[in-house]
TORLUM-301680 format. One record per atom (N, C-alpha, C): chain; x, y, z. Coordinates in Angstrom, 3 decimals. Each point is the difference from the previous one (the first is absolute). Layout:
BEGIN
A, X, Y, Z
...
//
This chain:
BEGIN
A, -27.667, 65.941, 62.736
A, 0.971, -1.083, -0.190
A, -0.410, -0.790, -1.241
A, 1.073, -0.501, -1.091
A, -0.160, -0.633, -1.090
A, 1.144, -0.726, 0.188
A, -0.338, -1.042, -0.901
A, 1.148, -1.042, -0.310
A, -0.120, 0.015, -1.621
A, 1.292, -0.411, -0.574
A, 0.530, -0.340, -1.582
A, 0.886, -0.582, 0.069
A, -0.130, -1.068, -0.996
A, 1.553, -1.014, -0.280
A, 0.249, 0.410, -0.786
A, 1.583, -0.155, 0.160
A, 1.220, 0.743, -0.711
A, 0.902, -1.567, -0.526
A, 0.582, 0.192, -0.988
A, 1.553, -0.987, -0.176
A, 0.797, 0.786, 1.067
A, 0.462, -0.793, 0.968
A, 1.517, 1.168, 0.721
A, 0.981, -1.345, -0.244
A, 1.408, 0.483, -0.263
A, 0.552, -1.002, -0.211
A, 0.672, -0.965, 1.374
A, 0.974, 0.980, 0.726
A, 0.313, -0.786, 0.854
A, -0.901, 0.730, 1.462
A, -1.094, 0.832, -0.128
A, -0.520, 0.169, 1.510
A, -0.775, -1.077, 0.384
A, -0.348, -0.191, 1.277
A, -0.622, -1.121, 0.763
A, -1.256, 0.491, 0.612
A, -0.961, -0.166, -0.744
A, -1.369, 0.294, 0.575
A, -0.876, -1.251, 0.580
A, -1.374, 0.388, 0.118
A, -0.990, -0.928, 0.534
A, -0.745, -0.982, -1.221
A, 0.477, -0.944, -0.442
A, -0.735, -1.123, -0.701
A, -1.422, -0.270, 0.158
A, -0.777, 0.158, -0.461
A, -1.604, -0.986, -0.234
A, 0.732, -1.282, 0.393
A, -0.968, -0.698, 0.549
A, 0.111, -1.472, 0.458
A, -0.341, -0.404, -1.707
A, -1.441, 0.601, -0.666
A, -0.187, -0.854, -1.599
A, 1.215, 0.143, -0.494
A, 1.075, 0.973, -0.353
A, 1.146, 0.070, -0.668
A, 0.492, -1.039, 0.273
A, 0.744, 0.132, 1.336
A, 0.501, -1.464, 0.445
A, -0.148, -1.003, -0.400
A, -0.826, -0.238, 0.174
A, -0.734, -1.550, -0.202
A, 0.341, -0.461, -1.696
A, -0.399, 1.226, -0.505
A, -0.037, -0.276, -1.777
A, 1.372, -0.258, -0.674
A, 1.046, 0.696, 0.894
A, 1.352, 0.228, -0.460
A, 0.588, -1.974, 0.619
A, -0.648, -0.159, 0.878
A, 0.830, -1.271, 0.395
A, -1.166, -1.049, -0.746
A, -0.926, 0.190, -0.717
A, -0.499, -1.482, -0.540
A, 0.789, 0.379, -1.338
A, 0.077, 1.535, -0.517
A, 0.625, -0.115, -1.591
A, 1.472, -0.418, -0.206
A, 0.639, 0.418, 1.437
A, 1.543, -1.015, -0.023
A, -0.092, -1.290, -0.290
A, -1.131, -0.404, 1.162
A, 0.370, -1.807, 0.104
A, -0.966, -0.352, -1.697
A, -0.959, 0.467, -0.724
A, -0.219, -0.725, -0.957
A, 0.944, 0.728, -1.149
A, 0.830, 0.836, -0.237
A, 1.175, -0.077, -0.608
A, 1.012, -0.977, 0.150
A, 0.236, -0.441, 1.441
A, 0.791, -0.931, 0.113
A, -0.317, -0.941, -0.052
A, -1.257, -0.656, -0.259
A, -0.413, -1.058, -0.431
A, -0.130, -0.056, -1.434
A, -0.310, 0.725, -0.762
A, 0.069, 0.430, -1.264
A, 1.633, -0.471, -0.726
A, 0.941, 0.552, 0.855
A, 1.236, -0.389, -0.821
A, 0.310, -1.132, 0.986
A, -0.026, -0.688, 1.012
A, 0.128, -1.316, 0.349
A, -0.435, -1.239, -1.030
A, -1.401, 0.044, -0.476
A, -0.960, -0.574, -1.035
A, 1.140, -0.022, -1.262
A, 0.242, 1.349, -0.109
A, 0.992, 0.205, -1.464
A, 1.175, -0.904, -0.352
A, 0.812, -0.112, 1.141
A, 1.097, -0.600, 0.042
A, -0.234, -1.233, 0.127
A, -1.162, -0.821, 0.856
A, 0.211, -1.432, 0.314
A, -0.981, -0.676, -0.703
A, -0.872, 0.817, -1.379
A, -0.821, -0.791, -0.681
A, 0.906, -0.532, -0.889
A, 0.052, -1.709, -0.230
A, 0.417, -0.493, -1.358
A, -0.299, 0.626, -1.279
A, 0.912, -0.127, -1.026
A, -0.280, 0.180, -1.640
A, -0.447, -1.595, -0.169
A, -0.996, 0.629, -1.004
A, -0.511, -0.922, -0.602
A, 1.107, -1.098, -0.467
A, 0.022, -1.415, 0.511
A, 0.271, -0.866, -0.351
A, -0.077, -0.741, -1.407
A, 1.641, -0.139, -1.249
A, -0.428, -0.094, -1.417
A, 1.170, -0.254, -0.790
A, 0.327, -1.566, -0.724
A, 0.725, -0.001, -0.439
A, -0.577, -0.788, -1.728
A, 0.669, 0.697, -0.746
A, -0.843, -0.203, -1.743
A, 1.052, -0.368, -0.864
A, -0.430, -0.894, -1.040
A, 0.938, -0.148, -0.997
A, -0.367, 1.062, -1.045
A, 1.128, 0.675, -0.610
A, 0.443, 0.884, -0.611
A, 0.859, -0.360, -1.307
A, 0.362, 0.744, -0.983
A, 0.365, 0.131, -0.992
A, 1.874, -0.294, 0.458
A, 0.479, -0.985, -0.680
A, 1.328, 0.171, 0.466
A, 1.066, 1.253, -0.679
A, -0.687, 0.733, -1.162
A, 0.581, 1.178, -0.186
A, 0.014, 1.477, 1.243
A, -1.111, -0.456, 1.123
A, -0.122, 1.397, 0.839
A, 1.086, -0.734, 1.272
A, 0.913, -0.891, -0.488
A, 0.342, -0.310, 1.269
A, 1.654, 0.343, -0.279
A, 0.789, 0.949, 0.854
A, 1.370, 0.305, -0.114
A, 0.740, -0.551, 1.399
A, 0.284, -1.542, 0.307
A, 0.523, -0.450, 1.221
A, 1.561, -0.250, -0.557
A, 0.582, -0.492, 1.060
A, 1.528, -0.080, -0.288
A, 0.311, -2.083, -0.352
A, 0.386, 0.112, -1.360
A, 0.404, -1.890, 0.175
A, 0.482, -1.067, 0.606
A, -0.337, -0.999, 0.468
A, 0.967, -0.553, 0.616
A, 0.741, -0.681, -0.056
A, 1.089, -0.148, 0.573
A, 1.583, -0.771, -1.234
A, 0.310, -1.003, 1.294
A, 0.499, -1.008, -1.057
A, 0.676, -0.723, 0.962
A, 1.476, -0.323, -1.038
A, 0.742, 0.871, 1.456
A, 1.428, 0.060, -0.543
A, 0.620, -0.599, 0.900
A, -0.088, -1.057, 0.563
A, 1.124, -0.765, 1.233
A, 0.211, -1.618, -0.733
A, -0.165, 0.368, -1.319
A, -0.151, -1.971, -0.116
A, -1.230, -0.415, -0.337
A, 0.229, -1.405, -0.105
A, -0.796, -0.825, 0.087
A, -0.840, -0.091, 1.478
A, -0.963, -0.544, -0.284
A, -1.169, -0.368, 1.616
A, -0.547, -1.251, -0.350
A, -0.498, -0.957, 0.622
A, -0.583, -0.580, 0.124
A, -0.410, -0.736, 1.320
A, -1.291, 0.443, 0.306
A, -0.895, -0.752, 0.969
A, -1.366, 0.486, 0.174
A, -0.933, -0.407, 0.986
A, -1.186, 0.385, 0.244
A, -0.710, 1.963, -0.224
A, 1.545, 0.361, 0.549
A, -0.284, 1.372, 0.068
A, 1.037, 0.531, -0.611
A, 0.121, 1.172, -0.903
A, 1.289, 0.713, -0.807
A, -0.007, 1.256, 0.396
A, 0.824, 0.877, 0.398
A, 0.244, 1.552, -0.027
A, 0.572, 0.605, -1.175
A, -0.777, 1.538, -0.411
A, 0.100, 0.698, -1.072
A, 0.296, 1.153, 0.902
A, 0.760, 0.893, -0.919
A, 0.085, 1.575, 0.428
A, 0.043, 1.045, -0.798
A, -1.142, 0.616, 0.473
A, -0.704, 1.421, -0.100
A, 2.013, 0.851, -1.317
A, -0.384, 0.498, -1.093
A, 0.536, 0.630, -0.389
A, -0.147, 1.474, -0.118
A, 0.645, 0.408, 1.805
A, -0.395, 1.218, 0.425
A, 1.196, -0.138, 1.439
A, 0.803, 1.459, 0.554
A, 0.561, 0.279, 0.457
A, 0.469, -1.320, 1.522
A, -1.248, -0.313, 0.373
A, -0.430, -0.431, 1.150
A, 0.135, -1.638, 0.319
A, 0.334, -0.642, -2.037
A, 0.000, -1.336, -0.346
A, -0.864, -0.896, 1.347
A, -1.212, 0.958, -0.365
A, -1.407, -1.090, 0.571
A, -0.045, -1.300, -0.511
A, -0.197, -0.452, 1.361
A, -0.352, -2.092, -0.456
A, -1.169, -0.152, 0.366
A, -0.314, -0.692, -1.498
A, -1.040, -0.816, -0.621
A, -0.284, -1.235, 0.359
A, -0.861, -0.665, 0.773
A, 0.106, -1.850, -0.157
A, -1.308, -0.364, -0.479
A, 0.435, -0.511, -0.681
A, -0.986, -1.110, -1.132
A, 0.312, -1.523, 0.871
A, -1.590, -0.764, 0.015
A, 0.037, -1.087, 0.725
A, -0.750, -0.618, -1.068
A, 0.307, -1.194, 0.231
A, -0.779, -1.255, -1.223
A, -1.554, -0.287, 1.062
A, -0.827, -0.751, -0.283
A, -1.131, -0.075, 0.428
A, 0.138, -1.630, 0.290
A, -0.630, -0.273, 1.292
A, -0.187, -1.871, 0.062
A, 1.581, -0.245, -0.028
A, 0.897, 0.491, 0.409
A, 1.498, -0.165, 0.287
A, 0.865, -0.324, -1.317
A, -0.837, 0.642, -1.310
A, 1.185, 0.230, -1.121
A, 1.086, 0.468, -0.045
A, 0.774, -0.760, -0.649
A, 1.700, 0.500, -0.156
A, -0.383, 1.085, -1.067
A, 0.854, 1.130, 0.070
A, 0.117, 0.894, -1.066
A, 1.252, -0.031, -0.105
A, 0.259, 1.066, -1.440
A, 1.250, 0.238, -0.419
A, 0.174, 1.358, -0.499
A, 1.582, 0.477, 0.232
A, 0.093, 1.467, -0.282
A, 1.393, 0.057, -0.458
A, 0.405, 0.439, -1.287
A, 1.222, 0.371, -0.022
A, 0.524, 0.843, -0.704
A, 0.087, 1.525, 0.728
A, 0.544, 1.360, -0.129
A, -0.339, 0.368, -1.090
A, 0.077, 1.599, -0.401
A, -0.278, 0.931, -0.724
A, -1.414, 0.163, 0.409
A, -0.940, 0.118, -1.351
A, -1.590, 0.713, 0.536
A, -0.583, -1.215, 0.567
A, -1.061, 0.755, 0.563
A, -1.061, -1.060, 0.637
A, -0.773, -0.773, -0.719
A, 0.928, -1.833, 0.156
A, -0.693, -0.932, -0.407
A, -0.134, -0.997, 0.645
A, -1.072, -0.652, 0.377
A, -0.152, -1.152, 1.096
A, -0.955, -1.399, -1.004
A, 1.087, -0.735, 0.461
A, -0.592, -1.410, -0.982
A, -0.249, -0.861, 1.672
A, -0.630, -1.428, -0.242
A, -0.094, -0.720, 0.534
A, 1.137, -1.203, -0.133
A, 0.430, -0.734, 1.183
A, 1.163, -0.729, -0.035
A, 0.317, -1.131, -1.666
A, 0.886, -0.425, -0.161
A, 0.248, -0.512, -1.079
A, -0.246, -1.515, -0.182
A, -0.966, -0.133, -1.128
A, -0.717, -1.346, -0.208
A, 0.448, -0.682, -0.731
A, 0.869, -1.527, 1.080
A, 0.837, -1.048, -0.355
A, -0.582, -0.994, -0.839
A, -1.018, 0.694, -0.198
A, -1.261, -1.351, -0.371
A, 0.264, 0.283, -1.405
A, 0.593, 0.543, -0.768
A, 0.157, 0.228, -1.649
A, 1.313, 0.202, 0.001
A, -0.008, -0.261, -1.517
A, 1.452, -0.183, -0.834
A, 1.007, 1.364, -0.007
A, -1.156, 1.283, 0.192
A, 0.815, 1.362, 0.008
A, 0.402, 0.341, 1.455
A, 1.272, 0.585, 0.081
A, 0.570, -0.174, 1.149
A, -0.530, 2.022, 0.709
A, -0.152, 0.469, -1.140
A, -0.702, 1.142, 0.722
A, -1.864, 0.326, -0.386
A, -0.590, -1.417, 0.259
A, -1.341, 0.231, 0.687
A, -0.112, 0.159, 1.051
A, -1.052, 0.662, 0.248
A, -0.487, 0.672, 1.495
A, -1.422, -1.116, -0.055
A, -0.215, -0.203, 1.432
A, -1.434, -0.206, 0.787
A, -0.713, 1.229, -0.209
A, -1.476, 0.091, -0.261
A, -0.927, 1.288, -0.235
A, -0.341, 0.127, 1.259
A, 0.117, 1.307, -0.236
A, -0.410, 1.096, 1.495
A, -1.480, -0.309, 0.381
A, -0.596, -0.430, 1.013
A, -1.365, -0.169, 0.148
A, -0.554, 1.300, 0.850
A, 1.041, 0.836, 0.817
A, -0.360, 1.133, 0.431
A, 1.279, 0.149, 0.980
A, -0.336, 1.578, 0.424
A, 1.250, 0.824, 1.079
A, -0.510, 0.993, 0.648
A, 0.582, -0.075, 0.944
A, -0.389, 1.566, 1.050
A, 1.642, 0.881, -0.095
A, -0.556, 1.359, -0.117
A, 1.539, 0.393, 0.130
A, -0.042, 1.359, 0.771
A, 0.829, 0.958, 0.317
A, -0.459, 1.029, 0.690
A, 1.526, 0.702, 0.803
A, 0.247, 0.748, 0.234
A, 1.311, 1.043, 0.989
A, 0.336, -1.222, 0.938
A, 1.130, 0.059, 0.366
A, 0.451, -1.251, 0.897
A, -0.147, 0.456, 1.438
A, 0.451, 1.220, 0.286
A, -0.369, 0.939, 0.472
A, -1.733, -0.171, 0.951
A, -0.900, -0.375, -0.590
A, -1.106, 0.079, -0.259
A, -0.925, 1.577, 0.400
A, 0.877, 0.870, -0.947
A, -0.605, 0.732, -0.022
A, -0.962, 0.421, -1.473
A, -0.390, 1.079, -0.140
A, -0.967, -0.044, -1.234
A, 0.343, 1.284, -1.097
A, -0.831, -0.601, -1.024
A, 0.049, 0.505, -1.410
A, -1.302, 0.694, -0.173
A, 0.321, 0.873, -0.722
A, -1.003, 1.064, -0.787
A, -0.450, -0.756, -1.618
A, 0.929, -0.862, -0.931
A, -0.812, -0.735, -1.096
A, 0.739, -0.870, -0.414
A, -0.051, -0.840, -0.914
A, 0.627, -1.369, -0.271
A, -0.197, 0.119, -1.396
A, 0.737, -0.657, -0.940
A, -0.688, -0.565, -1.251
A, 1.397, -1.398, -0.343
A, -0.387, -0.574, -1.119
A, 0.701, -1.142, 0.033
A, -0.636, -1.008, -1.546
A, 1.168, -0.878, -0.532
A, -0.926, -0.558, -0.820
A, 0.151, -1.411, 0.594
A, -1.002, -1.296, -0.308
A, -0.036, -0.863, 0.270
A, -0.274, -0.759, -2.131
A, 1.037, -0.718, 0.042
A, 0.496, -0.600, -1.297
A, -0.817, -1.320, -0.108
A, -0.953, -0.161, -0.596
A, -1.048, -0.945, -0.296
A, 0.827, -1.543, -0.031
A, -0.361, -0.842, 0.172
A, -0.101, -1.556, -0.154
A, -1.001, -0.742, -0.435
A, -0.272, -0.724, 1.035
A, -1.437, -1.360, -0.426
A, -1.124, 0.999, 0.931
A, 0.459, 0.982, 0.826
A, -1.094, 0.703, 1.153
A, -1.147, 0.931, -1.148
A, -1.279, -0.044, -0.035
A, -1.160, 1.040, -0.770
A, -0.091, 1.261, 0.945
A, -0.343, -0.428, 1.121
A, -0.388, 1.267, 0.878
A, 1.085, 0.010, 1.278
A, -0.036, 0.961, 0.710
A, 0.577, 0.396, 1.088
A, -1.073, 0.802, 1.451
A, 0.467, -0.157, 1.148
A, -0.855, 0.520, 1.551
A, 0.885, 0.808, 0.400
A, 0.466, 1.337, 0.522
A, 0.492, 0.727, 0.429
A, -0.614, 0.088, 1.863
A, 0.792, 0.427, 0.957
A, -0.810, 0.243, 0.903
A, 1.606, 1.126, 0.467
A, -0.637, 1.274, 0.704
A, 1.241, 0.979, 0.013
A, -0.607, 0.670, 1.636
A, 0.525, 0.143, 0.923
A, 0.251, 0.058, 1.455
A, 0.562, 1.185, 0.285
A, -1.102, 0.595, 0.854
A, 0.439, 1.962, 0.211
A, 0.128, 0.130, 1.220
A, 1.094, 0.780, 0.279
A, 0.522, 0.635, 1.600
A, -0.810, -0.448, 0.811
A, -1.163, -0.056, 0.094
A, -0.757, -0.681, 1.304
A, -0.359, -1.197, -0.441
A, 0.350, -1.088, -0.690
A, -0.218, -1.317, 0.173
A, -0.983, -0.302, -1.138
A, -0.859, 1.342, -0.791
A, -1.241, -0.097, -0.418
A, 0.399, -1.047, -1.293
A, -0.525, -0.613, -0.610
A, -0.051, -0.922, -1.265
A, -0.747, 0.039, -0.978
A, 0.696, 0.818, -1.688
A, -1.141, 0.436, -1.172
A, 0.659, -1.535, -0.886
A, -1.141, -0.492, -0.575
A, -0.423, -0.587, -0.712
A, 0.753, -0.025, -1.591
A, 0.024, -0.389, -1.003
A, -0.187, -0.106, -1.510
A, 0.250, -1.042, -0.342
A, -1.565, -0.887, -0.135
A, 0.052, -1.227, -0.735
A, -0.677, -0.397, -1.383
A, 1.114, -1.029, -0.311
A, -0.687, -0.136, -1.556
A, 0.685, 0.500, -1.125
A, 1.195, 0.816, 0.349
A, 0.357, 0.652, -1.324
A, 0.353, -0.764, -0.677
A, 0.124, 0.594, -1.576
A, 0.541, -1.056, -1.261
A, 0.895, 0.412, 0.252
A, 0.685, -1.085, -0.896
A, 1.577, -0.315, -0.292
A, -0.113, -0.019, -1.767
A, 0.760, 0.804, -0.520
A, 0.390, -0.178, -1.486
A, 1.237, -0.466, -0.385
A, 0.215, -0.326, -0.994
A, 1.245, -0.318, -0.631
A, 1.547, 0.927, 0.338
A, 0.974, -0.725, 0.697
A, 0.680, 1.071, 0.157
A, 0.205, 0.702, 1.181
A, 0.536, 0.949, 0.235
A, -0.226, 1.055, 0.750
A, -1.322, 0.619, 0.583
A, -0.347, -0.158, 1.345
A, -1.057, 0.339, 0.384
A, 0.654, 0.835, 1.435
A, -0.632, 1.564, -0.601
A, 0.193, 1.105, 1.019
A, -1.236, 0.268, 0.746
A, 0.415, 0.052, 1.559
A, -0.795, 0.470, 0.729
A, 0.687, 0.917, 1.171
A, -0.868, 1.056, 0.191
A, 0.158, 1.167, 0.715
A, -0.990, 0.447, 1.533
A, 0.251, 0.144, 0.752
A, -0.632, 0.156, 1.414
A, 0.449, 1.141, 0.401
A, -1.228, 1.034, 1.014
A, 0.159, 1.208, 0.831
A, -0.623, 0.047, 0.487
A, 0.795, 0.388, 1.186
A, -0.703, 0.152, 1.527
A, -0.460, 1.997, -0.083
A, -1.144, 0.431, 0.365
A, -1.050, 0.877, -0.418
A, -0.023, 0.680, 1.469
A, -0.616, 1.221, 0.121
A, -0.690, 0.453, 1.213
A, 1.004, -0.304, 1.425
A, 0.971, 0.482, -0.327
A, 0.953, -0.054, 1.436
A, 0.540, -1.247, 0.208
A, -0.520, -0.949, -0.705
A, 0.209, -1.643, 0.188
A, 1.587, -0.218, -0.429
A, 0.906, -1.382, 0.236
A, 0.968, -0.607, -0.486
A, -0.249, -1.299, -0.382
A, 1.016, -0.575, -0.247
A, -0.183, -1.667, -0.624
A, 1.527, -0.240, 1.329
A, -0.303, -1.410, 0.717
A, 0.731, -0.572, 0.364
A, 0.357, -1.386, -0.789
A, -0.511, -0.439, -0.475
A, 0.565, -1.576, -0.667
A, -1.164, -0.195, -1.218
A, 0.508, -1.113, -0.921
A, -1.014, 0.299, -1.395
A, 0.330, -1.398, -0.115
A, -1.255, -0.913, -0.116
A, 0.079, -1.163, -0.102
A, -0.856, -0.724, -1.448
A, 0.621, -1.015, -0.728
A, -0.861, -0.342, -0.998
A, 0.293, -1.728, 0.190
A, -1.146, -0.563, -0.700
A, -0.207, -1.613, -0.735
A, -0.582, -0.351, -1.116
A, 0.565, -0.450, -0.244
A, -0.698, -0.324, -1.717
A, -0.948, -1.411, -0.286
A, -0.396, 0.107, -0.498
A, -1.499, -1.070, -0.693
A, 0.004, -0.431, -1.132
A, 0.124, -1.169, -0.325
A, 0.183, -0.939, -1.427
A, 1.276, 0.149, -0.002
A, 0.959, -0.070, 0.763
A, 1.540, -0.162, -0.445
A, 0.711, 0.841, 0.807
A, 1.427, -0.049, -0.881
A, 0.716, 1.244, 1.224
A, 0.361, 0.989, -1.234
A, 0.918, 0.810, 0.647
A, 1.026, 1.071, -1.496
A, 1.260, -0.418, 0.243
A, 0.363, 0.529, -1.051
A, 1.800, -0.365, -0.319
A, 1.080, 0.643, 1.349
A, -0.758, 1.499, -0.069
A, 1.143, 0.799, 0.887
A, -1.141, 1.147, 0.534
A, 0.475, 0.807, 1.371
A, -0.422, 1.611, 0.504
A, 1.279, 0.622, -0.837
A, -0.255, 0.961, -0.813
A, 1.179, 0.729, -0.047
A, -0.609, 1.808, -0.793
A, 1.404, 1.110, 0.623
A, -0.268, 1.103, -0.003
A, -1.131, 0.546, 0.980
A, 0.581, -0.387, 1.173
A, -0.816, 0.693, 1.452
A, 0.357, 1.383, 0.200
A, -0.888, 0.764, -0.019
A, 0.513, 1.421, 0.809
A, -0.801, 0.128, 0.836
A, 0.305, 1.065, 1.317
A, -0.411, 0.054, 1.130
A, -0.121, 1.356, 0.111
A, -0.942, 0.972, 0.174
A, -0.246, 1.574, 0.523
A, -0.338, -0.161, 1.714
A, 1.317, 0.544, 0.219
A, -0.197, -0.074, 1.244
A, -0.708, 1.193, 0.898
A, -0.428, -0.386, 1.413
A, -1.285, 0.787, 0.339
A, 0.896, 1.538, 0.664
A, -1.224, 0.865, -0.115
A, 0.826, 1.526, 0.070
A, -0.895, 1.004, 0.937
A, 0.276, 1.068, 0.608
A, -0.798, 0.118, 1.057
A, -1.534, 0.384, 0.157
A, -0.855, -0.516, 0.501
A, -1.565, -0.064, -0.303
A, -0.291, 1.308, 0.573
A, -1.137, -0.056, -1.567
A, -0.296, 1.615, -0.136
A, -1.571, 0.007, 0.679
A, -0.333, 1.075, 0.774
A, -1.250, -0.164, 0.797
A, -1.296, -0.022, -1.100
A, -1.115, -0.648, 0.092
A, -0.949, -0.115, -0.682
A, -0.848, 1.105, -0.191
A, -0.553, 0.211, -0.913
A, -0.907, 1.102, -0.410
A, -0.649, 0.764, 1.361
A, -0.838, -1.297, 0.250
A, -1.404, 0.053, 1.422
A, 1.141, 0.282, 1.489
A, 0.830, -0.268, 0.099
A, 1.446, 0.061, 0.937
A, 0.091, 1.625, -0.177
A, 0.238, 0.196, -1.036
A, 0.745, 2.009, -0.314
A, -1.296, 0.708, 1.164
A, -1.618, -0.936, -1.119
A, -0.921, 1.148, 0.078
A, -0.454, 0.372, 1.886
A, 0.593, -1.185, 0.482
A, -0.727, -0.148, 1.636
A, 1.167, 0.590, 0.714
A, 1.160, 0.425, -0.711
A, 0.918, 0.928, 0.818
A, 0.349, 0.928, -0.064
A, -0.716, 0.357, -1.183
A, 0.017, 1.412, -0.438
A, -1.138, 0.846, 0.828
A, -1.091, -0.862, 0.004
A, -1.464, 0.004, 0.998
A, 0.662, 0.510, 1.046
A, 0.514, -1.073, 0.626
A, 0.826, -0.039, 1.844
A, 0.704, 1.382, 0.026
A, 1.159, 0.435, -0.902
A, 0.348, 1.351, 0.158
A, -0.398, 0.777, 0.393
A, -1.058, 0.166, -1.457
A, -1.158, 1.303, -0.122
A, -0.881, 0.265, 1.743
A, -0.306, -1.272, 0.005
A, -0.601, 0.031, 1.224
A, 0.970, 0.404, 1.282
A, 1.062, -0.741, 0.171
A, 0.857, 0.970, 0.670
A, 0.601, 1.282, 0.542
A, -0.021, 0.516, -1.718
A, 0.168, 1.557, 0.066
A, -1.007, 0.730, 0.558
A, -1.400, -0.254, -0.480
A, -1.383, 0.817, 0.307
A, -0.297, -0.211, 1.309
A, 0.844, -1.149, 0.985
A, 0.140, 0.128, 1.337
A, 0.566, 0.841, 0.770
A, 0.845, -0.387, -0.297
A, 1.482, 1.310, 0.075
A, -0.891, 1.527, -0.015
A, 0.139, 0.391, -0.959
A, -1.128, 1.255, -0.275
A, -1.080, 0.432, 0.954
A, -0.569, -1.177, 0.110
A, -1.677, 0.576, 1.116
A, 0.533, -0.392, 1.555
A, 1.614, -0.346, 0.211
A, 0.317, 0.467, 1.345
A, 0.683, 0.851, 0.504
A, 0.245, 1.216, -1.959
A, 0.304, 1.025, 0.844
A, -0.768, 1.113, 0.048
A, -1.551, -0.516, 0.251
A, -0.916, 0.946, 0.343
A, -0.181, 0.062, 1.198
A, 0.121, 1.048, 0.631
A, -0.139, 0.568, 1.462
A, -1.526, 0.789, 0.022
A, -0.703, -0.238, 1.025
A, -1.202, 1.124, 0.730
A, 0.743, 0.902, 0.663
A, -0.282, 1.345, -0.325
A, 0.840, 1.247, 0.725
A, -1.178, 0.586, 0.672
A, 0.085, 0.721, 1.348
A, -1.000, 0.501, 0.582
A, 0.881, 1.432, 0.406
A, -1.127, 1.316, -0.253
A, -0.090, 0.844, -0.175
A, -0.601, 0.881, 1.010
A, -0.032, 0.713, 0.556
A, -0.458, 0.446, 1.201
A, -1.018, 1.612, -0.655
//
């Protein structure tokens, strides 16, 4: 009498208890393997960027005139997404149609009947409150030197940028959300003064998150491991007389 293992595909022989055993720990740490995969976070990451790498859609305000604490803009894209821009410390803003330009309410305190109050800061973001993939925007200099950014991602998280200069003019700045991340709301205040106007906002809106590098590699793992389970249970002990 001898014994030899064979592959048989669908016959039903006598299992080793070690087989056993090996085939049900390499399931469950495959399936822990791609459990891990799916429910580890991406790295958490949102950066200012070049406002040339940024292609978002503008936002217009075509309904009129606005004026109050908070203004709506819309997304120039199929879906005419709304935008709200809020003044900071309960500023009046102002908006009136074509591209995106937001002044602060109009200052009775001088002889010109179209001065604005300077913007001291705004939060703005999907009304919706849903989120964006990148932002860029210029902020139009005044008596303000520097500017504080603070920009708010799908889970509540809060990135930083303080201190920037302000130059003469037109001052562009650009934001992206990195590593699976979005931007929900993008908030700024300014220091030594305010600016004239926010204007030329675009918005890249967020698109479906692509799994992370370390994500692929631990489910590709889980598979592999899967299959080579599969495989060593269809080894049968055949006995031979």
């Amino acid at each position: 009498m001898y014994m030899r293992s064979y592959y048989v595909g669908a016959f039903t022989g006598r299992r080793t208890s070690g087989s056993a055993k090996m085939t049900k720990s390499m399931l469950l740490m495959s399936a822990a393997a791609m459990s891990a995969a799916l429910a580890s976070p991406a790295l958490a990451d949102i950066i200012q960027v070049d406002t040339s790498s940024i292609q978002g859609r503008e936002v217009l305000f075509n309904v009129g005139q606005q004026s109050g604490n908070s203004v709506n803009g819309f997304l120039n894209d199929k879906a005419n997404t709304s935008v709200t821009f809020t003044g900071a410390a309960g500023a009046i803003l102002r908006a009136n149609g074509g591209q995106s330009q937001i002044t602060g309410d109009l200052d009775n305190s001088t002889p010109q009947p179209n001065d604005t109050i300077p913007l001291l800061g705004m939060t703005f973001g999907l009304t919706d409150n849903s989120t964006f993939n990148n932002v860029e925007f210029s902020l139009f200099k005044g008596s303000a030197t520097n500017v504080n950014f603070s920009l708010v991602n799908e889970s509540g998280q809060t990135f930083t940028f303080d201190n920037l200069a302000l130059g003469v003019g037109e001052n562009k700045f650009g934001f992206q959300a990195i590593n699976g991340q979005s931007i929900r709301s993008v908030s700024f205040d300014t220091l030594g003064g305010g600016i004239q106007d926010v204007r030329q906002v675009r918005l890249g809106l967020t698109n479906a998150v692509v799994p992370e590098p370390a994500a692929w590699a631990l489910m590709l793992a889980g598979f592999s491991m899967v299959g080579s389970a599969m495989r060593r249970r269809q080894r049968t002990t055949v006995t031979f007389a």
